[in-house]
C-alpha positions in Angstrom: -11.2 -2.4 -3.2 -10.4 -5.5 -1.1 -11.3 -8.6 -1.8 -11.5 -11.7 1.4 -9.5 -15.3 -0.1 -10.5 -18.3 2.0 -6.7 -20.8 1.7 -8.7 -24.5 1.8 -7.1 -27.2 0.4 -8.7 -27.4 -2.9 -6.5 -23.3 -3.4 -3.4 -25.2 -2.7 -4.3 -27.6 -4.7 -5.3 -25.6 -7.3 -1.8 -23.5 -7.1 0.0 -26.5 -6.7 -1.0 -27.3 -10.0 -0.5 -24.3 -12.1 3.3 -23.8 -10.7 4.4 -27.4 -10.4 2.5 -29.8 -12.7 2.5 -27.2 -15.2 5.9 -26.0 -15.0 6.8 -27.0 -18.1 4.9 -24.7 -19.6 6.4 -22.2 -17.9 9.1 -20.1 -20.0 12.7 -20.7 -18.9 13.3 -17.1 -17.6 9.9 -17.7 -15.4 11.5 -21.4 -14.1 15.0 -19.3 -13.5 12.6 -17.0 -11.4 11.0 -19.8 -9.4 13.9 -21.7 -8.5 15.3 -18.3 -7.1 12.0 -17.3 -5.0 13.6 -17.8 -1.7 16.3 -15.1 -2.3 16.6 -11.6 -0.8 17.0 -9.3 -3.4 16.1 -10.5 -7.4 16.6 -7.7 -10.1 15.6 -8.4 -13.6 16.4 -6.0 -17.1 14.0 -7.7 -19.1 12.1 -7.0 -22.4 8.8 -5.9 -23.0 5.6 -8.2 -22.4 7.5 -11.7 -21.5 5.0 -12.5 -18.8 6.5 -10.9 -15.3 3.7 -9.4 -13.7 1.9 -12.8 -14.5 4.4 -15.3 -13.6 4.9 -13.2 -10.1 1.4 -12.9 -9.1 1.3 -16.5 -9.1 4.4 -16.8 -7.4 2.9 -14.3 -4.6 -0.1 -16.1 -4.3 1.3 -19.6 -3.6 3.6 -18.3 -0.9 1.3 -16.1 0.8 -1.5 -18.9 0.8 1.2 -21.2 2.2 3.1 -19.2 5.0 0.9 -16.1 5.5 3.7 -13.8 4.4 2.3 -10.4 3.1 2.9 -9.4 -0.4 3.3 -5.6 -2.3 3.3 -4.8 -5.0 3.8 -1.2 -6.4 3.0 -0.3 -10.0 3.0 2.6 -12.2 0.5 5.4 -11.5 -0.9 7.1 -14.0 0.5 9.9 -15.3 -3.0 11.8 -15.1 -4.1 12.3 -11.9 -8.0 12.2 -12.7 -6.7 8.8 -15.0 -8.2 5.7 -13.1 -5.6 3.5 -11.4 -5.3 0.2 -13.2 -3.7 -2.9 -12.1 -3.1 -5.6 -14.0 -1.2 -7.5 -11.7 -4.6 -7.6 -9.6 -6.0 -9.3 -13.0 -3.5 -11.9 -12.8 -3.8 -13.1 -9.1 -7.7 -13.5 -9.3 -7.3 -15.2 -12.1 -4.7 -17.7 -10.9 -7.1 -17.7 -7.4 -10.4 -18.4 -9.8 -12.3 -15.3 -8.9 -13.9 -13.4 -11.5 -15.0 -9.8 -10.1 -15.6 -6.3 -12.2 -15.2 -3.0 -10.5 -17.6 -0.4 -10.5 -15.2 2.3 -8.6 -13.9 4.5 -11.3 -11.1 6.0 -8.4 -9.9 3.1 -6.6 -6.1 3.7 -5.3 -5.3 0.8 -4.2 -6.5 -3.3 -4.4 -6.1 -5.1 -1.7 -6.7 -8.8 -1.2 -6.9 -10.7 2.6 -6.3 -14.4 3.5 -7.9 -16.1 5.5 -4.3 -16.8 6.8 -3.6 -13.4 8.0 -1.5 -12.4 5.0 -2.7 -9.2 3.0 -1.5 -8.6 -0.7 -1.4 -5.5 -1.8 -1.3 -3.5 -5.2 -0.4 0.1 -5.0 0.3 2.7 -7.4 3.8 4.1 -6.7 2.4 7.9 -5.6 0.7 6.0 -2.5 1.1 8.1 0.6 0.2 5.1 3.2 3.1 3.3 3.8 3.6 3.9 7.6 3.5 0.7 9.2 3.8 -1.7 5.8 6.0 -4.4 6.1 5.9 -7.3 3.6 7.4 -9.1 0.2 7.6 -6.5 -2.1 7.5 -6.5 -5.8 8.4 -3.4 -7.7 6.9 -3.5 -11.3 8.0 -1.6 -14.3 9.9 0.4 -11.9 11.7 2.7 -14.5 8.6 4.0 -15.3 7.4 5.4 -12.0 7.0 8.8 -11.8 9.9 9.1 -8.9 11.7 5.5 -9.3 14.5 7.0 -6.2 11.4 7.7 -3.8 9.8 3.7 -4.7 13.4 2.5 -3.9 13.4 4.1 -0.9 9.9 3.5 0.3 11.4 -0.3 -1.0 13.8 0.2 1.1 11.8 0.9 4.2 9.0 -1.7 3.9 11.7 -4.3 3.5 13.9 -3.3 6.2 13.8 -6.3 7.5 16.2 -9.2 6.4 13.2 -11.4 6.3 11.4 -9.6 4.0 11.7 -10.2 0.0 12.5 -8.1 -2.9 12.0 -8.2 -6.8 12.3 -5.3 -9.3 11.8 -5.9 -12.7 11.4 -3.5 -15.5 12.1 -2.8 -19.3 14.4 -0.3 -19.7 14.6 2.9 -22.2 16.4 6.1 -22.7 12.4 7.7 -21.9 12.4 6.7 -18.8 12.6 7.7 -15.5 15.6 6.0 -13.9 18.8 7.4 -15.0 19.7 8.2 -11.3 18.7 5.0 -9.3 21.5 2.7 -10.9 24.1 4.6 -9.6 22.1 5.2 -6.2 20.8 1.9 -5.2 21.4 -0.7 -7.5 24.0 -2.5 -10.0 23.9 -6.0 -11.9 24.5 -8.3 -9.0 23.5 -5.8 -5.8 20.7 -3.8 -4.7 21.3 -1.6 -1.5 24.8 -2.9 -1.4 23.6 -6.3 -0.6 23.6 -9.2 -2.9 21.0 -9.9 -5.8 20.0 -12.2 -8.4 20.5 -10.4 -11.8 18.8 -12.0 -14.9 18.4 -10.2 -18.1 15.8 -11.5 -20.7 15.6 -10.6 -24.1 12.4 -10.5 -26.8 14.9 -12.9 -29.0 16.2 -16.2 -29.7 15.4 -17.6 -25.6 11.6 -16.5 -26.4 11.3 -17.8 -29.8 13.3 -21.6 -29.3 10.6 -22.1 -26.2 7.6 -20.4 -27.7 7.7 -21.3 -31.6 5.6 -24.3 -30.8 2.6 -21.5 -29.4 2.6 -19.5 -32.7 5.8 -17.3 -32.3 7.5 -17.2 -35.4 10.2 -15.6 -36.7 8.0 -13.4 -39.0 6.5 -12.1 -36.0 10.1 -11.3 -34.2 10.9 -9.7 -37.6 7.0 -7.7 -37.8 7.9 -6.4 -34.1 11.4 -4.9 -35.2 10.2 -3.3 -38.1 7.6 -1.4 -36.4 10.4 0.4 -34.0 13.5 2.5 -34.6 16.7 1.3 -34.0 17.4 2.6 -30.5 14.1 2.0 -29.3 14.1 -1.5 -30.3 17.6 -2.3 -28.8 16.2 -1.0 -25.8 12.7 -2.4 -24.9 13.5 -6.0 -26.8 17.0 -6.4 -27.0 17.8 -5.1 -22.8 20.7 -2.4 -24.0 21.2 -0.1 -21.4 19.7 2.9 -22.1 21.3 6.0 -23.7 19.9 9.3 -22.2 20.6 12.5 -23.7 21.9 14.0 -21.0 21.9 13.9 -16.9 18.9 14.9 -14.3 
């Protein structure tokens, strides 16, 4: 599915607005993020549903619209392969852009948005077989979870070849997940491919709660959200401790 963006004035505008003038209401992980946009390589351990995927759309969308840069981003694929692709990081950007649209393709494999620019934005699951001639910003979501997180860094690895081109990974973390290997193959707090990153970790705690009490996050609901989860698994998707696997690949 592809979907043609005209950049006018009143889209900047627009953008301008929802990352500037609103970036107070912004949480402090997702200013951290902005004021490190311009940087290489960013890797974040973060918890579960703190609003990456729709804090980096945004981010995408701005710098795209403003200096034609392409964007990708790679996502989970289903584990079913007759399960319908879903992005929800395609949700996000047309909603920042104001576009409203419903598919009626049950089997799309890939969303792909255009600029009137030149740039193209992409969102691909990570068993996509196109990647010959790619090159662009990339953005590897939930990257743990992809069915062969050493393949997506090295198809990451490829795209972004270039020193000009971006890269963020960002991902909750558990012991049932796919990505016991890749930490001691491509990536550490601090570097990613033996190069420098920007490592930020973000909790479901005390950070989330101080900045979004005043939104209806109370502590009762940080307590309801532990008591529904063992130990382990709570630790691990809310609290960003390294995972413990049961044993090696």
């Amino acid at each position: 599915m592809t979907i043609k963006i005209d950049v006018t004035t009143d889209l900047l505008t627009h953008l301008e607005f929802l990352v500037t003038a609103r970036m107070g209401a912004f949480f402090r992980w997702q200013q951290r993020w902005y004021g490190k946009r311009f940087i290489r390589n960013r890797s974040l351990h973060k918890a579960r549903q703190i609003g990456a995927d729709y804090y980096f759309t945004l981010e995408a969308l701005q710098d795209a619209c403003l200096t034609g840069r392409n964007k990708i981003f790679i996502e989970p694929a289903p584990s079913d392969p007759d399960e319908e692709f879903v992005s929800f990081g395609w949700a996000y950007m047309l909603h920042h852009a104001g576009i409203k649209t419903e598919s009626t393709d049950h089997k799309v494999t890939k969303y792909h948005i255009t600029l009137s620019n030149g740039a193209n934005i992409y969102f691909l699951p990570d068993n996509h077989q196109g990647w010959a001639g790619m090159v662009g910003d990339v953005y590897l979501s939930e990257w743990a979870y992809h069915s062969d997180p050493s393949h997506s860094f090295q198809i990451l690895q490829g795209v972004t070849c270039h020193k000009k081109w971006r890269r963020t990974l960002y991902s909750s973390r558990s012991s049932q997940d796919n990505a016991e290997t890749v930490e001691t193959r491509f990536l550490s707090a601090g570097q990613l491919f033996s190069e420098p990153a920007f490592y930020d970790v973000v909790t479901h705690g005390f950070e989330l709660y101080q900045f979004d009490k005043h939104q209806g996050l109370t502590m009762d609901k940080l307590i309801q959200i532990r008591s529904t989860l063992p130990d382990q698994e709570y630790r691990e998707l809310y609290l960003c401790q390294q995972p413990i696997y049961s044993g090696g690949e």
